[in-house]
PDB file of N, CA, C and O in Angstrom:
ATOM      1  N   UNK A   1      76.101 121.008 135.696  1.00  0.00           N
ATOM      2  CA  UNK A   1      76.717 119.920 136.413  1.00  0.00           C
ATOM      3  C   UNK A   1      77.343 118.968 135.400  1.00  0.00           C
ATOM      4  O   UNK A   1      76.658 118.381 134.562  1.00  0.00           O
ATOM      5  N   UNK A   2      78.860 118.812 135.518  1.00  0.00           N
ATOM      6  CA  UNK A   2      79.102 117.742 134.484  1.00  0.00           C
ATOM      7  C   UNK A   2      79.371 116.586 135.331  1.00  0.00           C
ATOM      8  O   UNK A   2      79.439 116.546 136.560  1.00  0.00           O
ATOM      9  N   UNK A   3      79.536 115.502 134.336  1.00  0.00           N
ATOM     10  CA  UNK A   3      79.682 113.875 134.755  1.00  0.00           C
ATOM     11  C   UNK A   3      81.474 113.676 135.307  1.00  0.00           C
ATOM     12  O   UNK A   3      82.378 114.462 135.023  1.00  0.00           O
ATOM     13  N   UNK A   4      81.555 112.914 135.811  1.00  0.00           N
ATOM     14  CA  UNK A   4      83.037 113.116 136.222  1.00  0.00           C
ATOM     15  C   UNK A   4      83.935 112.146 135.429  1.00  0.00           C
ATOM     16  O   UNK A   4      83.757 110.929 135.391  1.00  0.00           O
ATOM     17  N   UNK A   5      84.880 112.791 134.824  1.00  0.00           N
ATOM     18  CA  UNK A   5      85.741 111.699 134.040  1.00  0.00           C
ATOM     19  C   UNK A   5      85.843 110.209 134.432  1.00  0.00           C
ATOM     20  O   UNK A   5      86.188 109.702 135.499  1.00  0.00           O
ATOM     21  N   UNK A   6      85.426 109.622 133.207  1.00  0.00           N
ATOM     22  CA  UNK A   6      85.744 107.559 133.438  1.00  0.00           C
ATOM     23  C   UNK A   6      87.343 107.888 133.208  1.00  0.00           C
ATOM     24  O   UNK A   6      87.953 108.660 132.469  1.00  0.00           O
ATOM     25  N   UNK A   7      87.695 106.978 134.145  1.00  0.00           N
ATOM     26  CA  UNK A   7      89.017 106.225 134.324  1.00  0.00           C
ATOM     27  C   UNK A   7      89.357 105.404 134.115  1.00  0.00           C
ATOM     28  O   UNK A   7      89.203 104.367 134.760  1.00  0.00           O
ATOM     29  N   UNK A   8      90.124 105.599 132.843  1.00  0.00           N
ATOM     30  CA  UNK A   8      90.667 104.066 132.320  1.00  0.00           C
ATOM     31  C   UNK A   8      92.064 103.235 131.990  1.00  0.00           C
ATOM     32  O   UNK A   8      92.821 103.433 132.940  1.00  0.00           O
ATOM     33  N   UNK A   9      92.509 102.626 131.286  1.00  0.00           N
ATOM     34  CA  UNK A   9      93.345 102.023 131.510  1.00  0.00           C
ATOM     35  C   UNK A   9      94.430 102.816 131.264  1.00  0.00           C
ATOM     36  O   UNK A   9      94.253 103.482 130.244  1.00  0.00           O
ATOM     37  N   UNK A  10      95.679 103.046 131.894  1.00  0.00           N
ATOM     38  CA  UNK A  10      97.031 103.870 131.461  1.00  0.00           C
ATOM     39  C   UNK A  10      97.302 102.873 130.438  1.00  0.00           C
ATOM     40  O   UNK A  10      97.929 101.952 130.962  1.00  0.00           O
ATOM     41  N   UNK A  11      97.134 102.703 129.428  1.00  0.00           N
ATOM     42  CA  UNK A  11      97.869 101.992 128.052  1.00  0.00           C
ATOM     43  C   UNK A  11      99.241 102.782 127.776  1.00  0.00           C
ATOM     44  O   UNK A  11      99.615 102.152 126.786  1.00  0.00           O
ATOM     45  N   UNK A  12      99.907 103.426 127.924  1.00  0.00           N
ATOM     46  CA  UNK A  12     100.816 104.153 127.590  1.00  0.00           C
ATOM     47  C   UNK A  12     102.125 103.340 128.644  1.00  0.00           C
ATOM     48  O   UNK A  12     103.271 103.067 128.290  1.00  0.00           O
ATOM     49  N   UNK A  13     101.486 103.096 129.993  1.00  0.00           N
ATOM     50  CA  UNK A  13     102.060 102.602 131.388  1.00  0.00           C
ATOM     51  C   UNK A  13     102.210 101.866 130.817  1.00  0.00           C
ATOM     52  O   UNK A  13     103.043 101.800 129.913  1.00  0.00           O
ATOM     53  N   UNK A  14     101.166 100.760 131.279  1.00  0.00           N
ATOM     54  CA  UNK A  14     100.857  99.430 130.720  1.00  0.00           C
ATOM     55  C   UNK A  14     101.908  99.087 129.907  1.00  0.00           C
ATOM     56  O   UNK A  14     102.869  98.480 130.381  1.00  0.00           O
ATOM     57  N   UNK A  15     101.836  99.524 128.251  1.00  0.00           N
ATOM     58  CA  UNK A  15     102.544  98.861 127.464  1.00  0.00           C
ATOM     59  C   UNK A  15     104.332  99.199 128.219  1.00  0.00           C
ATOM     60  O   UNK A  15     105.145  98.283 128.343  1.00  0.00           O
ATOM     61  N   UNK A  16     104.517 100.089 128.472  1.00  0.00           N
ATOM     62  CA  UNK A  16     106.185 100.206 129.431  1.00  0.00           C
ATOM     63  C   UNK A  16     106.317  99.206 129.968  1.00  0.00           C
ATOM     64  O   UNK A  16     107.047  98.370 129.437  1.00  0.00           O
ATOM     65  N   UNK A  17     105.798  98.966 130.965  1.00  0.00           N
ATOM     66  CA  UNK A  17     105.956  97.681 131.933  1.00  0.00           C
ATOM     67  C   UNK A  17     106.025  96.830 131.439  1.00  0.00           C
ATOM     68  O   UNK A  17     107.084  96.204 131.432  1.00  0.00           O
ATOM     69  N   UNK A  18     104.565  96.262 130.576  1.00  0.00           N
ATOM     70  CA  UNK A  18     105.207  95.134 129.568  1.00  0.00           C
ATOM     71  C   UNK A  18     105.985  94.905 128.448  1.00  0.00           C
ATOM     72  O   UNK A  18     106.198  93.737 128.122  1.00  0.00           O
ATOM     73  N   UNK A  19     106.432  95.785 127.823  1.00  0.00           N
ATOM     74  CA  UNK A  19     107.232  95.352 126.705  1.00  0.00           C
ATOM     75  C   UNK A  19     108.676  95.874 127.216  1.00  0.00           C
ATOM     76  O   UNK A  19     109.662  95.322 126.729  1.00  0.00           O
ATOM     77  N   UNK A  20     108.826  96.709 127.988  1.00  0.00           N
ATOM     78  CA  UNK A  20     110.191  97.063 128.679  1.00  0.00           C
ATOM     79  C   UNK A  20     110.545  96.044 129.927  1.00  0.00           C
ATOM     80  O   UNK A  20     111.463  95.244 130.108  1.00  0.00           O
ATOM     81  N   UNK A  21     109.373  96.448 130.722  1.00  0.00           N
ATOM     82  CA  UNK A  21     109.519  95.375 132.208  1.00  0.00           C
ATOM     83  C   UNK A  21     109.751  94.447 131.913  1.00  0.00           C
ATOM     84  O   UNK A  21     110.927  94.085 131.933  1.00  0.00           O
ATOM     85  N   UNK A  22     108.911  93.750 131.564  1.00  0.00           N
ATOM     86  CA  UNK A  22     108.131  91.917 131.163  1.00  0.00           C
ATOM     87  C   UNK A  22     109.261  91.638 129.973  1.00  0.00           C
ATOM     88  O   UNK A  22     109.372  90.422 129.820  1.00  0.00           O
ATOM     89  N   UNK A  23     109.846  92.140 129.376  1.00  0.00           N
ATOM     90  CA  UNK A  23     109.847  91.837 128.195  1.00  0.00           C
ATOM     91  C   UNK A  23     109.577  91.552 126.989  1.00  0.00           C
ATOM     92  O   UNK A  23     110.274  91.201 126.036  1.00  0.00           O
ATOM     93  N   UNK A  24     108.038  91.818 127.186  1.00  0.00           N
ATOM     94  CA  UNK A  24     107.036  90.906 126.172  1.00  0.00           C
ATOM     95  C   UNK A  24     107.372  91.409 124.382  1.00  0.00           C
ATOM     96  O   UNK A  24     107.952  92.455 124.092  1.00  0.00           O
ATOM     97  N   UNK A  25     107.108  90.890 123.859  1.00  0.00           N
ATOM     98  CA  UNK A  25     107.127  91.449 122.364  1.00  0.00           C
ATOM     99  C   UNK A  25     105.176  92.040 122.199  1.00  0.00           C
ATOM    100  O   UNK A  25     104.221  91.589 122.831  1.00  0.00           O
ATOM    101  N   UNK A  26     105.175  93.170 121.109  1.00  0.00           N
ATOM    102  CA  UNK A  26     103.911  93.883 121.193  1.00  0.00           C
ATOM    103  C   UNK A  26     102.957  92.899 120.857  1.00  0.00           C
ATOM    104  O   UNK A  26     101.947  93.113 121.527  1.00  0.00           O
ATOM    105  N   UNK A  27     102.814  91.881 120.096  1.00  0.00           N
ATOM    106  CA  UNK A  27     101.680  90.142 119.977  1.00  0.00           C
ATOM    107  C   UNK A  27     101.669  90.014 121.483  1.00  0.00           C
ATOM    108  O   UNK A  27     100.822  90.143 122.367  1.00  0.00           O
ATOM    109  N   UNK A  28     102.788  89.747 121.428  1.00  0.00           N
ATOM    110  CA  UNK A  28     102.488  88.854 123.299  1.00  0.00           C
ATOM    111  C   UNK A  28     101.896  89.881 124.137  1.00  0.00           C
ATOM    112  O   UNK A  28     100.977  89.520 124.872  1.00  0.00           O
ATOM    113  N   UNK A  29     102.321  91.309 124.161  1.00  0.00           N
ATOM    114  CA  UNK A  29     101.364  92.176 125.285  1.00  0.00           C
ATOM    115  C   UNK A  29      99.578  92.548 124.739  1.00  0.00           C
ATOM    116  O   UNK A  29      98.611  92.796 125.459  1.00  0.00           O
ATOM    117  N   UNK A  30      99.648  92.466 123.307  1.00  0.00           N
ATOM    118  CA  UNK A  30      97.842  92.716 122.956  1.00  0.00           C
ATOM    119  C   UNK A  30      97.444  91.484 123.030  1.00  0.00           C
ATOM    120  O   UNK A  30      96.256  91.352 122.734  1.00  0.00           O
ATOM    121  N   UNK A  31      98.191  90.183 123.417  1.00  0.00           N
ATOM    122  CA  UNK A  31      96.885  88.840 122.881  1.00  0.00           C
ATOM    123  C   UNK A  31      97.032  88.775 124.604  1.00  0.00           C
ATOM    124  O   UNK A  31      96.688  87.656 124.983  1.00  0.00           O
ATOM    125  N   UNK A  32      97.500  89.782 125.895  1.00  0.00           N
ATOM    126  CA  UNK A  32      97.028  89.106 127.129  1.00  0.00           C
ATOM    127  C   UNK A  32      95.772  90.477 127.502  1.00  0.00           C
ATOM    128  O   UNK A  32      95.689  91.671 127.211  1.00  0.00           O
ATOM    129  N   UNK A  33      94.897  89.446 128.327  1.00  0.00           N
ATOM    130  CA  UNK A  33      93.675  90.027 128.801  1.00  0.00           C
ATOM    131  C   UNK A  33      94.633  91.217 129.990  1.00  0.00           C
ATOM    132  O   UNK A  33      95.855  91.092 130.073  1.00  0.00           O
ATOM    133  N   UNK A  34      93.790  92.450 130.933  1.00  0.00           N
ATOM    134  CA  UNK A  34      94.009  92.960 131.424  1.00  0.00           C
ATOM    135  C   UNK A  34      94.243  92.177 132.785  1.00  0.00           C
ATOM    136  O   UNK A  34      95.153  92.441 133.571  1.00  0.00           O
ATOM    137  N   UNK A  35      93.273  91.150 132.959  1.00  0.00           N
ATOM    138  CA  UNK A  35      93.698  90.805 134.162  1.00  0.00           C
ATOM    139  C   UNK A  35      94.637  89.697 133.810  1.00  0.00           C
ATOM    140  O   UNK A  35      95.129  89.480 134.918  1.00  0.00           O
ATOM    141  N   UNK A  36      95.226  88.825 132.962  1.00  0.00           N
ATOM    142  CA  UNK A  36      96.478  88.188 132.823  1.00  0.00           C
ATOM    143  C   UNK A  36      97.547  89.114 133.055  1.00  0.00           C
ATOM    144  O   UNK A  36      98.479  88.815 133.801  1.00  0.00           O
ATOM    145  N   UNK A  37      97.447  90.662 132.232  1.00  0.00           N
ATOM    146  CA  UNK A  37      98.534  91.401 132.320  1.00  0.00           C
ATOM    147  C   UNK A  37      98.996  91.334 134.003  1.00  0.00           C
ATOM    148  O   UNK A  37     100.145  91.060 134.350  1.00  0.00           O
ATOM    149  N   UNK A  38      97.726  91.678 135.088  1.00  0.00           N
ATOM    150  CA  UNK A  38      98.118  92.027 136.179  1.00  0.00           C
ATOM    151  C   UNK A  38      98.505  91.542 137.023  1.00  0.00           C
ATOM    152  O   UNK A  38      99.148  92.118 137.901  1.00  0.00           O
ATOM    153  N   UNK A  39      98.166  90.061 137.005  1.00  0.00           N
ATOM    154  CA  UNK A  39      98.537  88.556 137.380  1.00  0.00           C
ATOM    155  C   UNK A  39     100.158  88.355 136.996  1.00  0.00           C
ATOM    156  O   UNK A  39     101.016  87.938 137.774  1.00  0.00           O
ATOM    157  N   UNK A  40     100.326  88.688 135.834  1.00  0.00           N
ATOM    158  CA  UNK A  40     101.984  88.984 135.512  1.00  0.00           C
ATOM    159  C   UNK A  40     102.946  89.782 136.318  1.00  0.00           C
ATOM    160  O   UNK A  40     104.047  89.444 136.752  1.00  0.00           O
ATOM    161  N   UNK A  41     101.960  91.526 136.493  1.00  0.00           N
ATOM    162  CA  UNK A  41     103.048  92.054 137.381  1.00  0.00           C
ATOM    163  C   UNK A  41     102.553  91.805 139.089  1.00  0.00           C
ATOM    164  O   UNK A  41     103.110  92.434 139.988  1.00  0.00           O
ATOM    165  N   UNK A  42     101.846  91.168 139.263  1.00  0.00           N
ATOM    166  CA  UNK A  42     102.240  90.792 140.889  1.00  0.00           C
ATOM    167  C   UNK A  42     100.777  91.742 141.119  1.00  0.00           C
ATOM    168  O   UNK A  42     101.060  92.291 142.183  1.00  0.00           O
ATOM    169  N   UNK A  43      99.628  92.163 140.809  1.00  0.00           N
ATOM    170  CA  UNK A  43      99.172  93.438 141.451  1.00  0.00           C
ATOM    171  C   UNK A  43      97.673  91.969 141.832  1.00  0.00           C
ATOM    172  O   UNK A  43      96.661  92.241 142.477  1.00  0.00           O
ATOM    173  N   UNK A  44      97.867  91.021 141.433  1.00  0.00           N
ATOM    174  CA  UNK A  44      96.728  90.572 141.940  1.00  0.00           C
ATOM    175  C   UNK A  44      96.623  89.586 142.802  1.00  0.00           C
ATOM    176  O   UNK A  44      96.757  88.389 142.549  1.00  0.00           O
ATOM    177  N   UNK A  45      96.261  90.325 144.352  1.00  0.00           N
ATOM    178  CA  UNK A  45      96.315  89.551 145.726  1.00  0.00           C
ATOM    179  C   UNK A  45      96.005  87.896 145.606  1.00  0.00           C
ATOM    180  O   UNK A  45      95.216  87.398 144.804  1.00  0.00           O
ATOM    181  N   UNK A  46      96.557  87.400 146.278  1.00  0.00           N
ATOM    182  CA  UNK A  46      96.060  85.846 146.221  1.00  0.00           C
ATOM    183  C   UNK A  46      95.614  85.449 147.397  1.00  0.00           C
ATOM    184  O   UNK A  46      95.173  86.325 148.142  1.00  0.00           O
ATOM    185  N   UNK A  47      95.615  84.460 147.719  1.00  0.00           N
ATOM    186  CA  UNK A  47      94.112  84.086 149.611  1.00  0.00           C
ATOM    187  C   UNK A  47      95.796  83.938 150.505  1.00  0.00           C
ATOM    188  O   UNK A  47      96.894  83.466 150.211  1.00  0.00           O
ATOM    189  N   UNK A  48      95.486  84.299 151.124  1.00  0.00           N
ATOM    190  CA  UNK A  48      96.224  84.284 152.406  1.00  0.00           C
ATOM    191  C   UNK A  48      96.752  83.138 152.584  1.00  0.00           C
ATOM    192  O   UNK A  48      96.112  82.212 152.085  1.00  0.00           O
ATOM    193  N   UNK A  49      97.979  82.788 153.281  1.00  0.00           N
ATOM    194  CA  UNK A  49      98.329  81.505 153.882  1.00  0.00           C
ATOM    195  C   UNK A  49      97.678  80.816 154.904  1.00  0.00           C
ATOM    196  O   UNK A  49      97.237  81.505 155.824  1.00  0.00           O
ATOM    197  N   UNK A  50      97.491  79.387 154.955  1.00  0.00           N
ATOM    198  CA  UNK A  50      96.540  78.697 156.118  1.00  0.00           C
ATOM    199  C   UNK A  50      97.514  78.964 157.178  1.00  0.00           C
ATOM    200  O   UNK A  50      98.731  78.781 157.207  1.00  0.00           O
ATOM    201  N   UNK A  51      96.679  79.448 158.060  1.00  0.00           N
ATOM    202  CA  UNK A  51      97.255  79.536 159.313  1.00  0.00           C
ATOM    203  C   UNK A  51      97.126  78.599 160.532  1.00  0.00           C
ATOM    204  O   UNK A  51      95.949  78.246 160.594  1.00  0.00           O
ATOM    205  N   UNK A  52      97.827  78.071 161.490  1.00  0.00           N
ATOM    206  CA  UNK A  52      97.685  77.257 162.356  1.00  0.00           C
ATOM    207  C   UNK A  52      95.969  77.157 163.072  1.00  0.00           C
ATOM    208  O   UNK A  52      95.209  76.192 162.985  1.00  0.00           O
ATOM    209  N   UNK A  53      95.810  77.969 163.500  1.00  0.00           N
ATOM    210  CA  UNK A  53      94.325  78.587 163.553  1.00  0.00           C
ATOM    211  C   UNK A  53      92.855  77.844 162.767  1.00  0.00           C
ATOM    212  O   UNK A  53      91.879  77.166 163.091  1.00  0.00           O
ATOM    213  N   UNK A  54      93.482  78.514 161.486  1.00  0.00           N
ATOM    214  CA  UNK A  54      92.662  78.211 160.786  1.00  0.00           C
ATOM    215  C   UNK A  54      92.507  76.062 160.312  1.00  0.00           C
ATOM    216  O   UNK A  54      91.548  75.316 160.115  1.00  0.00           O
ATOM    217  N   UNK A  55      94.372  75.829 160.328  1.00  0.00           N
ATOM    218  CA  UNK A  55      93.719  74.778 160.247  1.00  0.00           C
ATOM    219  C   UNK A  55      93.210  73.998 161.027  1.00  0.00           C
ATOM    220  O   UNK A  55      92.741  72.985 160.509  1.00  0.00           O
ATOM    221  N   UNK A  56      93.140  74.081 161.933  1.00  0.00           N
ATOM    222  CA  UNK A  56      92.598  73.594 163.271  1.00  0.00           C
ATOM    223  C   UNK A  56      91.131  73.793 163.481  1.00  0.00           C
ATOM    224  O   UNK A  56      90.327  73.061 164.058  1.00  0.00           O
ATOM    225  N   UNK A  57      90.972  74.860 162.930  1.00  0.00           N
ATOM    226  CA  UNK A  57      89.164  74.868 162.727  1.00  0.00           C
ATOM    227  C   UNK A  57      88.704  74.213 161.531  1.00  0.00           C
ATOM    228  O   UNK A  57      87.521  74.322 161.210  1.00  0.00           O
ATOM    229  N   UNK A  58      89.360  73.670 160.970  1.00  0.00           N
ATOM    230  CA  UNK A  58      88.921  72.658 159.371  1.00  0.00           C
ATOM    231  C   UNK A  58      88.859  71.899 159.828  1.00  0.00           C
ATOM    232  O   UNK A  58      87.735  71.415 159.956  1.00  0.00           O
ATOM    233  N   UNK A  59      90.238  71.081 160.535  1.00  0.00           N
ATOM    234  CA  UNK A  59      90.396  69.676 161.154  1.00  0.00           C
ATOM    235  C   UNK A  59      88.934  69.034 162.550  1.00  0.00           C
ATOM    236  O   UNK A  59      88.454  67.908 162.674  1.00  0.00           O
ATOM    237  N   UNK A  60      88.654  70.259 163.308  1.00  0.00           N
ATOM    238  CA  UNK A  60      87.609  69.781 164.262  1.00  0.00           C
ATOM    239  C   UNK A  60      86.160  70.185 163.574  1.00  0.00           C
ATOM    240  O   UNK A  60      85.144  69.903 164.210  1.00  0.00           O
ATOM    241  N   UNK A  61      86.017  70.955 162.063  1.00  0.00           N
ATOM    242  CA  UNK A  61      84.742  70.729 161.344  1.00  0.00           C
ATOM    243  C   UNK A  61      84.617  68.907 160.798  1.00  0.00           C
ATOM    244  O   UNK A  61      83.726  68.081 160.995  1.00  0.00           O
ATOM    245  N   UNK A  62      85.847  68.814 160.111  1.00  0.00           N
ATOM    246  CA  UNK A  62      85.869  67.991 159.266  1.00  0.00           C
ATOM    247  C   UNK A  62      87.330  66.814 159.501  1.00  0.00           C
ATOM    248  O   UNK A  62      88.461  66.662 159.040  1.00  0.00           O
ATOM    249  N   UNK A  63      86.391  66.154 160.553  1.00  0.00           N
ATOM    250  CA  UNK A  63      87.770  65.402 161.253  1.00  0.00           C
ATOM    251  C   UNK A  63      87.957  64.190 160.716  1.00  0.00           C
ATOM    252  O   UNK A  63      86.890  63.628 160.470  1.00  0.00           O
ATOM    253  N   UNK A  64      89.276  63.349 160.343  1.00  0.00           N
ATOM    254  CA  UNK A  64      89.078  62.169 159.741  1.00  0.00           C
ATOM    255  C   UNK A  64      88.600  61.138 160.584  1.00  0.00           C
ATOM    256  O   UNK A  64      88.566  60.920 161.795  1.00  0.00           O
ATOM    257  N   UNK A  65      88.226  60.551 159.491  1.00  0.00           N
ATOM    258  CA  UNK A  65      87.493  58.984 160.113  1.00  0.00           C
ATOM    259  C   UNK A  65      88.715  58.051 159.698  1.00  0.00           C
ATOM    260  O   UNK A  65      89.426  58.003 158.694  1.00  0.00           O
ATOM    261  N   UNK A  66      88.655  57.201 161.098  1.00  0.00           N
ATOM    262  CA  UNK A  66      89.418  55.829 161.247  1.00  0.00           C
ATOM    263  C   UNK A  66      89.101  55.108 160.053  1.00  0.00           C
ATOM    264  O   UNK A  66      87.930  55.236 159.696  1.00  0.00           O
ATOM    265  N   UNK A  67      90.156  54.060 159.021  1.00  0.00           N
ATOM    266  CA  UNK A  67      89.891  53.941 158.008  1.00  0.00           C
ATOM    267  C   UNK A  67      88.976  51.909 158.889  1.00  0.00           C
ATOM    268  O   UNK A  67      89.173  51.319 159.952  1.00  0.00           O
ATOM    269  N   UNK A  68      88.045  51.607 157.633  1.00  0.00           N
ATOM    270  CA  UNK A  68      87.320  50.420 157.977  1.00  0.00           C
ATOM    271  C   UNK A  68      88.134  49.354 158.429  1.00  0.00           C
ATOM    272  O   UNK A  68      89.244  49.188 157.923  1.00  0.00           O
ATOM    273  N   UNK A  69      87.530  48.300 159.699  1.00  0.00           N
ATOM    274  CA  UNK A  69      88.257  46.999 159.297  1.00  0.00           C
ATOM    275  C   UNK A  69      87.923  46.400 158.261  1.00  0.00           C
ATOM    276  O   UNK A  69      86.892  46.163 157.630  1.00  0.00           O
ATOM    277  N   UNK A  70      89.409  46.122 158.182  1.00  0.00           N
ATOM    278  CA  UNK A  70      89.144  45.012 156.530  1.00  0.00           C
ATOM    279  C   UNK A  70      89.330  45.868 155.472  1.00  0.00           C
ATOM    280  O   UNK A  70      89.225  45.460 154.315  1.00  0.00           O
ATOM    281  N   UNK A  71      89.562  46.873 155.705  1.00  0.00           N
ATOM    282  CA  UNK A  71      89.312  47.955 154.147  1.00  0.00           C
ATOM    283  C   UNK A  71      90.624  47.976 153.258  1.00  0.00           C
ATOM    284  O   UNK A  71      91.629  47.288 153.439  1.00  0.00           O
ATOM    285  N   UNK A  72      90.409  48.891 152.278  1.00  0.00           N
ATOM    286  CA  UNK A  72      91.525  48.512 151.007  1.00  0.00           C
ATOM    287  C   UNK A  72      92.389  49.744 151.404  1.00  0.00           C
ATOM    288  O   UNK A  72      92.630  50.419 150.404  1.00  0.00           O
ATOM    289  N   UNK A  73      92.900  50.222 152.470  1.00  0.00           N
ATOM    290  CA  UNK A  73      94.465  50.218 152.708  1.00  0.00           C
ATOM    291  C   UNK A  73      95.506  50.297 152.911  1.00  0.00           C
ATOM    292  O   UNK A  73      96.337  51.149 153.223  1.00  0.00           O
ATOM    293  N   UNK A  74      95.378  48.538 152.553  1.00  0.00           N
ATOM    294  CA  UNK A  74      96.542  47.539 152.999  1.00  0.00           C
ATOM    295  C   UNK A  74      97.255  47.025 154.135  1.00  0.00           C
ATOM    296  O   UNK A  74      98.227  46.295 154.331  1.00  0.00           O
ATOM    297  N   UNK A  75      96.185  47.850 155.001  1.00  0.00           N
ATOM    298  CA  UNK A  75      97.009  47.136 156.862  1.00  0.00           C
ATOM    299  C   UNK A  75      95.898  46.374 157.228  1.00  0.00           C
ATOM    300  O   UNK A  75      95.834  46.039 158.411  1.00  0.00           O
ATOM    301  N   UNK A  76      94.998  46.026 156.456  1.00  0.00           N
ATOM    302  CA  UNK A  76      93.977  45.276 157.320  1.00  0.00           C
ATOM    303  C   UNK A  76      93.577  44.126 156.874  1.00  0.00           C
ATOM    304  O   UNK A  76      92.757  43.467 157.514  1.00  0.00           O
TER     305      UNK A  76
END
């Protein structure tokens, strides 16, 4: 029974994309981490847009308070 090949980074890719794609010079593509690299080409998802929905369930968790009489401000 053998172990099944680790999978690792296409460095061969990698450096294409960045020094062809990106433009990078070879300093600038070895001094970025793997996940800066990927953050560069777009591959790393970001949180979703607030949706009407959603903000509406923030707003009736966490609803504002009327500001004090007399308080600092400036209409009172």
């Amino acid at each position: 029974m053998s172990l099944p090949q680790a999978r690792g980074l296409d460095w061969p890719g990698l450096m294409r994309v960045g020094l062809r794609g990106l433009g990078l010079r070879p300093a600038e593509f070895w001094a970025l981490t793997p996940a800066e690299l990927a953050l560069m080409l777009g591959e790393v998802a970001g949180s979703p847009p607030l949706t009407r929905a959603r903000l509406e369930e923030l707003a009736a968790r966490w609803p504002d308070r009327p500001a004090a009489a007399g308080g600092t401000d400036g209409k009172g």
